[in-house]
C-alpha positions as CSV (number, residue, x, y, z in Angstrom):
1,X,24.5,195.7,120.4
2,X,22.8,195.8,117.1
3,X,18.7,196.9,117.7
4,X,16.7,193.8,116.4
5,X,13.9,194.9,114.2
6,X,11.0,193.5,112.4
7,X,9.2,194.2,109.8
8,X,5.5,192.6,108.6
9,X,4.1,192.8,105.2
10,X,1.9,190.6,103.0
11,X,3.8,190.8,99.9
12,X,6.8,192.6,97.6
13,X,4.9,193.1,94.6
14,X,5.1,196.5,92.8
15,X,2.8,198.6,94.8
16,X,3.9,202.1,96.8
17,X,3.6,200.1,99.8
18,X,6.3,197.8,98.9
19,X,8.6,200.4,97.2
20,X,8.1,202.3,100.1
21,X,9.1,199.4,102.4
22,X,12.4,198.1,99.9
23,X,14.0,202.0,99.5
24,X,13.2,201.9,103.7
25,X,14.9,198.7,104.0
26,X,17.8,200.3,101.3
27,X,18.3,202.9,103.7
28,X,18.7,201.9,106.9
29,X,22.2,201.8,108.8
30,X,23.0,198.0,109.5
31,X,26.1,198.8,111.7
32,X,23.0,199.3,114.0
33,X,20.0,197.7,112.8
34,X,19.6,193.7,112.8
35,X,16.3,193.5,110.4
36,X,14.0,190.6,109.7
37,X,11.5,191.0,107.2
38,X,7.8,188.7,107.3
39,X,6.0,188.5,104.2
40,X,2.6,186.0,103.3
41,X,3.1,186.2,100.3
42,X,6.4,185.3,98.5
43,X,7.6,185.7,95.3
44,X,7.1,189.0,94.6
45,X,8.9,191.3,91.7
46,X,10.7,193.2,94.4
47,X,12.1,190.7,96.0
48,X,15.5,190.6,94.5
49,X,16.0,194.5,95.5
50,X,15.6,193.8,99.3
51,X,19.0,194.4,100.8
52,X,21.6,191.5,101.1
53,X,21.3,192.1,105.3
54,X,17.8,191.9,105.8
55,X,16.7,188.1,106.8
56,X,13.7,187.1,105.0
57,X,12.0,184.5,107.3
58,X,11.0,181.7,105.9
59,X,7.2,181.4,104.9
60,X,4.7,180.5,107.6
61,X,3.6,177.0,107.4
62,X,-0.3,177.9,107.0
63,X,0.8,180.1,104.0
64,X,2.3,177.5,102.6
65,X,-0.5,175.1,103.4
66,X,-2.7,177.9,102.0
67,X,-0.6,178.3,98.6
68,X,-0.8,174.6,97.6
69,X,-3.9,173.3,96.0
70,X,-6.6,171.5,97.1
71,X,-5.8,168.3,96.0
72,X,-2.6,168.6,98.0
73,X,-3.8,170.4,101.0
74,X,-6.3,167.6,101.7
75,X,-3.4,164.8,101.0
76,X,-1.3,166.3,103.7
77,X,-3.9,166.8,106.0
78,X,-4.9,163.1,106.1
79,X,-1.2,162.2,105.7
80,X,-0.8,164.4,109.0
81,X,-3.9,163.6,110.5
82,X,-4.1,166.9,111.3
83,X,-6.7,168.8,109.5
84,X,-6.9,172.2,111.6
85,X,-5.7,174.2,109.0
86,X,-7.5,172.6,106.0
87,X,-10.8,174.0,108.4
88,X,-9.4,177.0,108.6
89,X,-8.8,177.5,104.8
90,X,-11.8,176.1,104.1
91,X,-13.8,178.4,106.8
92,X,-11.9,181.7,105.2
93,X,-12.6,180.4,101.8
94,X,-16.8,179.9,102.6
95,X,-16.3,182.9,104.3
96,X,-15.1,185.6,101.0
97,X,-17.4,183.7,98.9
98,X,-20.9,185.0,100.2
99,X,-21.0,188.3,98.4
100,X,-17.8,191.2,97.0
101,X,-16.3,191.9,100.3
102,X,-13.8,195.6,100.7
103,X,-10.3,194.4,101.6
104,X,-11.0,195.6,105.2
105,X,-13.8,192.9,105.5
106,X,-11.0,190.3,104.5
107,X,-8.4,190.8,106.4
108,X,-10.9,190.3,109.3
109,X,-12.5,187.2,107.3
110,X,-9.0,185.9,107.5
111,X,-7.8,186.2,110.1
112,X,-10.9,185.2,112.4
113,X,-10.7,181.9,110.2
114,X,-6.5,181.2,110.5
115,X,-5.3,182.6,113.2
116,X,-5.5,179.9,115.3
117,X,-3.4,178.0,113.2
118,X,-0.7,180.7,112.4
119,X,2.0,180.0,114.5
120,X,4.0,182.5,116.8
121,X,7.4,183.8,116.4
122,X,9.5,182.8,119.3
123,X,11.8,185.9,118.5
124,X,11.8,188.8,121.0
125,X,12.2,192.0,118.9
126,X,13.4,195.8,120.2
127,X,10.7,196.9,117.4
128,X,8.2,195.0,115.2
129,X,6.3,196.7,112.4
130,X,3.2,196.4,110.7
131,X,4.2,197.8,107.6
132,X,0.2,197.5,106.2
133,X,-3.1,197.7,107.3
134,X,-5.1,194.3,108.0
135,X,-3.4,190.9,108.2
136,X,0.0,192.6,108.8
137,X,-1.2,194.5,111.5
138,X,-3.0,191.4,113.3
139,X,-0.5,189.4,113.2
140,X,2.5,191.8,114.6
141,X,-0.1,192.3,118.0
142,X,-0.8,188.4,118.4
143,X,2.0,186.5,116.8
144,X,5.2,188.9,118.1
145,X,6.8,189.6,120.9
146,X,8.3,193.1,120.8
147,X,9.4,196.2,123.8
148,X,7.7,198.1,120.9
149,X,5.1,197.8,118.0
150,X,4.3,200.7,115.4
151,X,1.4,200.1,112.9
152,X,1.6,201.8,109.0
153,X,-1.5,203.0,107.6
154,X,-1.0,203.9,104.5
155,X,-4.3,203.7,102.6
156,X,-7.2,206.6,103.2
157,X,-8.8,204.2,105.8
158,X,-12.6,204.8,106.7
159,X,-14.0,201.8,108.5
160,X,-17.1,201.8,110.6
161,X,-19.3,198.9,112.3
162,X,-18.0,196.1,112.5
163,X,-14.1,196.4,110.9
164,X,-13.7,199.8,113.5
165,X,-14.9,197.8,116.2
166,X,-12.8,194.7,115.0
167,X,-9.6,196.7,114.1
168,X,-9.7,199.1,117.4
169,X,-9.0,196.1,119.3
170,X,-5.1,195.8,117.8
171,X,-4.4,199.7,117.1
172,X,-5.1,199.9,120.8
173,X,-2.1,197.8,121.7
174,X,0.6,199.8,119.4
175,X,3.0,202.4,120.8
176,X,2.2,204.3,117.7
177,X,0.5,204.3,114.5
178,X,2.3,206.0,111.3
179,X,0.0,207.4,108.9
180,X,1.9,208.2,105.4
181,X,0.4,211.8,105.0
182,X,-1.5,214.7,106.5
183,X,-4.6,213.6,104.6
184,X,-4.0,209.9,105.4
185,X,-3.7,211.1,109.2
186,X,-7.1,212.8,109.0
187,X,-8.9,210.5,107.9
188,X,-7.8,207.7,109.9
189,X,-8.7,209.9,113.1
190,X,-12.2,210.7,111.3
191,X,-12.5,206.9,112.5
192,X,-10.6,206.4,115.8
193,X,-10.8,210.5,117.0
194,X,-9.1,208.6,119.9
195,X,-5.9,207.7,118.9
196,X,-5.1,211.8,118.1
197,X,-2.1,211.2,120.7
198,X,-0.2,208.5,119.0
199,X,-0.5,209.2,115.2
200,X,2.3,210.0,113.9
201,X,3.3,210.9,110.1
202,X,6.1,209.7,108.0
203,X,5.7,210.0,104.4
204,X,6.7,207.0,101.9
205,X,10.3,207.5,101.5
206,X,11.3,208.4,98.0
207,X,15.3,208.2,97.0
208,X,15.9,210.2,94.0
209,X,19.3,208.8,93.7
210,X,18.0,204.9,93.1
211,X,15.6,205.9,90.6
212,X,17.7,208.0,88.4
213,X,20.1,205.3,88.6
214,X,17.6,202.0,88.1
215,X,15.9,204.4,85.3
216,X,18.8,204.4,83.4
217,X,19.1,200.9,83.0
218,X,16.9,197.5,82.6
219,X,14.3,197.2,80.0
220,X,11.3,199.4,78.8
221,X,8.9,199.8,76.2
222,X,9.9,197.4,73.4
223,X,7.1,198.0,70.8
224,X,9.3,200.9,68.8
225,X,5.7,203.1,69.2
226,X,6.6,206.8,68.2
227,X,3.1,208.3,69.4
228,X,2.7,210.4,72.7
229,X,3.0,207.6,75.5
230,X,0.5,207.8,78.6
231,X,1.7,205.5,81.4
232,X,-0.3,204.5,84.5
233,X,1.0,202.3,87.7
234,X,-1.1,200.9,90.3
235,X,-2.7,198.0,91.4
236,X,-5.7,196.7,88.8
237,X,-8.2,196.9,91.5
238,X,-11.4,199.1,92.0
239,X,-9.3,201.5,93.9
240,X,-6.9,203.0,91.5
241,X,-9.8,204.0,88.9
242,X,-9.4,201.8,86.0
243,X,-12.4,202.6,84.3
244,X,-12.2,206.1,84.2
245,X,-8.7,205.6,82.7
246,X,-10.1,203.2,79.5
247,X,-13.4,205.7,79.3
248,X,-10.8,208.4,79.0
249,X,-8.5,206.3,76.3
250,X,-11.4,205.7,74.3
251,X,-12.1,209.2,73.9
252,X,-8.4,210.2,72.7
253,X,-9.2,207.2,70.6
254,X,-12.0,208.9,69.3
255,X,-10.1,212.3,68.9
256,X,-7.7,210.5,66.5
257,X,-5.0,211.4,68.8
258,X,-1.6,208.9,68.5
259,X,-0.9,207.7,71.6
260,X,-0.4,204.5,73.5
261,X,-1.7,204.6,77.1
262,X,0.2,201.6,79.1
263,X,-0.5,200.4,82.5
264,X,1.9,198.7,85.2
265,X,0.1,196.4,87.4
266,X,-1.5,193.3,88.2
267,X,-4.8,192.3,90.4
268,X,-8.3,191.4,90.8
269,X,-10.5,193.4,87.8
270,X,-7.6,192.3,85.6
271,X,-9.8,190.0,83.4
272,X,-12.7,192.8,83.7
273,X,-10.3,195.5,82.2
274,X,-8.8,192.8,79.5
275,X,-12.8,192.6,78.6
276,X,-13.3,196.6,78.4
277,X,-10.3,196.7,76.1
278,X,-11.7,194.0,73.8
279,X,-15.5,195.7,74.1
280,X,-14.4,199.3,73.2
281,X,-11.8,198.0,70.3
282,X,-8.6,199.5,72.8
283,X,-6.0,196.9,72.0
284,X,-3.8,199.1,69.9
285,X,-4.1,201.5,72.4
286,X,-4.6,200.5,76.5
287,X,-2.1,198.2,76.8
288,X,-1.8,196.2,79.9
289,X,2.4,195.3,80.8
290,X,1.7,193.4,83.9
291,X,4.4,193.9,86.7
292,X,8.2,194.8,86.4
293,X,10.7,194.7,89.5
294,X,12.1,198.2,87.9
295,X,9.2,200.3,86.6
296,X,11.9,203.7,86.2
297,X,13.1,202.8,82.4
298,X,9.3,203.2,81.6
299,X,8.1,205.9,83.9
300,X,11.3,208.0,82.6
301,X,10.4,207.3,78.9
302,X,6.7,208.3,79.1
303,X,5.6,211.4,77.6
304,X,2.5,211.8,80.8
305,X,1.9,210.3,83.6
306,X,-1.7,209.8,84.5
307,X,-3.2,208.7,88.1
308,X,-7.0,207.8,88.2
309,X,-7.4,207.1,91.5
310,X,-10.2,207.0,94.1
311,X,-8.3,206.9,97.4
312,X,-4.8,206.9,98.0
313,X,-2.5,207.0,101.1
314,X,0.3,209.4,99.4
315,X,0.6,208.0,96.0
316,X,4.3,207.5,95.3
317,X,3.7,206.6,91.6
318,X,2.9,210.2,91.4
319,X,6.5,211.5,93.2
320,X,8.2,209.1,91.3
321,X,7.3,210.5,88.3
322,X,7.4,214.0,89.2
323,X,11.4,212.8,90.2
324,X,11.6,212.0,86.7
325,X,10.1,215.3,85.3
326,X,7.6,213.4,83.4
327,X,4.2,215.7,83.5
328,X,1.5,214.5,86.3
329,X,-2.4,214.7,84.9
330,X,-4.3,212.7,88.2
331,X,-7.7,213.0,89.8
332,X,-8.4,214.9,93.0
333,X,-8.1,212.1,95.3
334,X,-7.5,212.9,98.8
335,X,-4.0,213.3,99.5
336,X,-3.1,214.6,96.0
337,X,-2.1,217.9,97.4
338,X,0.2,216.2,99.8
339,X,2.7,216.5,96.9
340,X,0.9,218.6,93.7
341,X,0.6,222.3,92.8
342,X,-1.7,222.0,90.3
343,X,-0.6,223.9,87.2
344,X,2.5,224.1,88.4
345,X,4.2,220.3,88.8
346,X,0.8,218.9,86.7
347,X,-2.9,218.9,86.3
348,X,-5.6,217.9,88.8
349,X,-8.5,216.9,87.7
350,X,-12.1,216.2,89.0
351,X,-12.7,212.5,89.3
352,X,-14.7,211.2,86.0
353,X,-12.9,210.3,82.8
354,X,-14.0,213.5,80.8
355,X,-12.0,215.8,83.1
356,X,-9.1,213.1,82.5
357,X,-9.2,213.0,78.6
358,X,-9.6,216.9,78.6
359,X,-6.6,217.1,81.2
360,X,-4.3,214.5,79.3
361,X,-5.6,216.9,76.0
362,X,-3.9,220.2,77.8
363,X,-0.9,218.7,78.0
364,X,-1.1,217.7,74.6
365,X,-1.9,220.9,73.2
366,X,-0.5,223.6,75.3
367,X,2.7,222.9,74.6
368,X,3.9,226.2,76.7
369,X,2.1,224.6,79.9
370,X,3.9,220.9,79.0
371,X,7.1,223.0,78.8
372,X,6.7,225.5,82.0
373,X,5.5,221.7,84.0
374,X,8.8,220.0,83.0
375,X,10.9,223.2,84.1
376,X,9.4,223.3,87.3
377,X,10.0,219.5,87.5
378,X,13.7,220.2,87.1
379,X,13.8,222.7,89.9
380,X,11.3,220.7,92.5
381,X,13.2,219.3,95.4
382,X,14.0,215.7,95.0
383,X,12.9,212.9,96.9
384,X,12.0,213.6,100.9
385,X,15.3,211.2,102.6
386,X,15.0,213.6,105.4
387,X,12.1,211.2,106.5
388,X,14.7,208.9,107.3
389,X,15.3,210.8,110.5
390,X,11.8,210.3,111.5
391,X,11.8,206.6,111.6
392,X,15.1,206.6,113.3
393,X,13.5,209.1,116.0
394,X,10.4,207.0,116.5
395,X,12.2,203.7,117.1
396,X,14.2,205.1,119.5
């Protein structure tokens, strides 16, 4: 009999969470596995590369309440005479508006405010997996009935007051929790020293085989620009360092370098950066691309990659490009040395925008460093499958 598995995230959207989940997912032996996937949000880019076998369940009815607007939300609730969950949206929505809350605080804003309108699955599961932090990980411990549950943590997670008292409550009822580095790992025991028993790690699974193949076809950059091309990928959140990368383009500007720096991603500061590009006269030069389901043709045609993070759990925009042999400049986040030597596979750089400008510059100028990076590219051991065993050990 097949093992029945679940997995729980809040959206496919091009993120390393998400990749990480779909080349999981692209993986895994179905002869064995029955999978259903649970997502709250739908529609996202990577969608359409979730394997044929894998049920996507159909969307919860609050999220679907929640996804309409107001107009409509407020129709249906008189229509139903049932207005439970337009108090609940309306509770979370007073709730964010208060003051700039971290993403912690609003999962726990959320889910305080809907969870008594999310329904439960009636589904009994071998294994269920909270396959993110925060909603994803609420839900699996009150919504699902599983004989095991393992949690994913794969952002540097520091919480205290409140969201470790909050959050403790569900980590405590998982079997395990999966942290998706060394560094990750650390750090989430720098908060719950208690759970040193049941953390495992299991890095983000990287195929090398997919991405040479999906880099070699699908579109990429279509403006026929025949400058030095700097490409970033990651959310457009505070996070992922935004404006140290446009500080840093606006000194290359000012260096008369040619170059185009693009960026893969979509989110919150998005109309914040569009305004910094305006402000500092960038638009020939930062150029925002939004999301694609198949970033590879790009990554594979780029002349750096640059990370600017803050925090990252791994940082599989990093490993997919090294995959590529595309040179790696990136700040010193916390689990950059996870997977960099610097020097060797790239630069690391401390965290402000001069040391990235002056780090994209080496690359630039050295062109015997550029050339000794890409050869030890080509001989760096591809992608880290072997992780695949892992998961198979932990769910038994």
């Amino acid at each position: 009999m097949k093992k029945q598995l679940l997995f729980v995230i809040d959206s496919l959207h091009c993120a390393g969470a998400e990749k990480s989940l779909v080349t999981l997912l692209s993986l895994l032996d179905y002869s064995k596995h029955s999978v259903d996937l649970m997502l709250f949000g739908h529609g996202g880019v990577l969608e359409e590369l979730v394997p044929k076998e894998v049920k996507i369940l159909k969307p919860l009815k609050y999220t679907e309440f929640a996804a309409s607007d107001v107009k409509s939300a407020i129709k249906s609730s008189i229509k139903e005479f049932d207005f439970k969950m337009l108090s609940s949206r309306m509770k979370y929505s007073m709730g964010i508006r208060k003051k700039k809350y971290s993403n912690a605080q609003k999962a726990r804003i959320f889910w305080q405010s809907v969870s008594n309108v999310i329904e439960k699955n009636p589904k009994v599961y071998d294994v269920a997996i909270s396959y993110a932090q925060g909603i994803p990980t609420f839900y699996v411990v009150e919504k699902i009935k599983a004989k095991k549950k393992f949690a994913w943590v794969n952002v540097s997670y520091r919480l205290d007051g409140i969201e470790k008292e909050f959050q403790s409550r569900f980590y405590d009822k998982y079997d395990r929790i999966v942290a998706v580095s060394d560094s990750t790992k650390e750090i989430l025991l720098e908060t719950f020293p208690a759970y040193s028993k049941k953390v495992d790690v299991i890095y983000d699974i990287n195929n090398p085989d997919f991405i040479t193949k999906m880099a070699g076809f699908g579109e990429g950059y279509k403006d026929d620009f025949d400058g030095l091309k700097i490409l970033t990928i990651g959310r457009l959140a505070h996070q992922k360092g935004y404006d140290l990368a446009l500080d840093a383009c606006k000194k290359l500007k000012d260096k008369n370098i040619k170059f185009r720096w693009y960026a893969l991603g979509k989110g919150p500061l998005i109309k914040e950066i569009q305004e910094k590009i305006k402000e500092n006269d960038l638009s020939d030069y930062f150029i925002l691309l939004g999301v694609k389901s198949n970033p590879y043709p790009y990554i594979k045609n780029a002349d750096i990659y640059v990370q600017t993070s803050r925090f990252e759990g791994f940082g599989l925009a990093i490993a997919e490009a090294r995959m590529l042999n595309i040179p790696v400049v990136t700040t010193k986040f916390d689990a950059v040395y996870n997977q960099m030597v610097e020097g060797k596979n790239g630069l690391v750089v401390d965290m402000n925008s001069n040391a990235v400008c002056n780090g994209i510059l080496k690359l630039i100028n050295e062109k015997e460093l550029r050339e000794s990076i890409v050869d030890y590219l080509r001989a760096e051991k591809k992608g880290n499958i072997e992780e695949l065993e892992k998961f198979y050990n932990l769910i038994g």
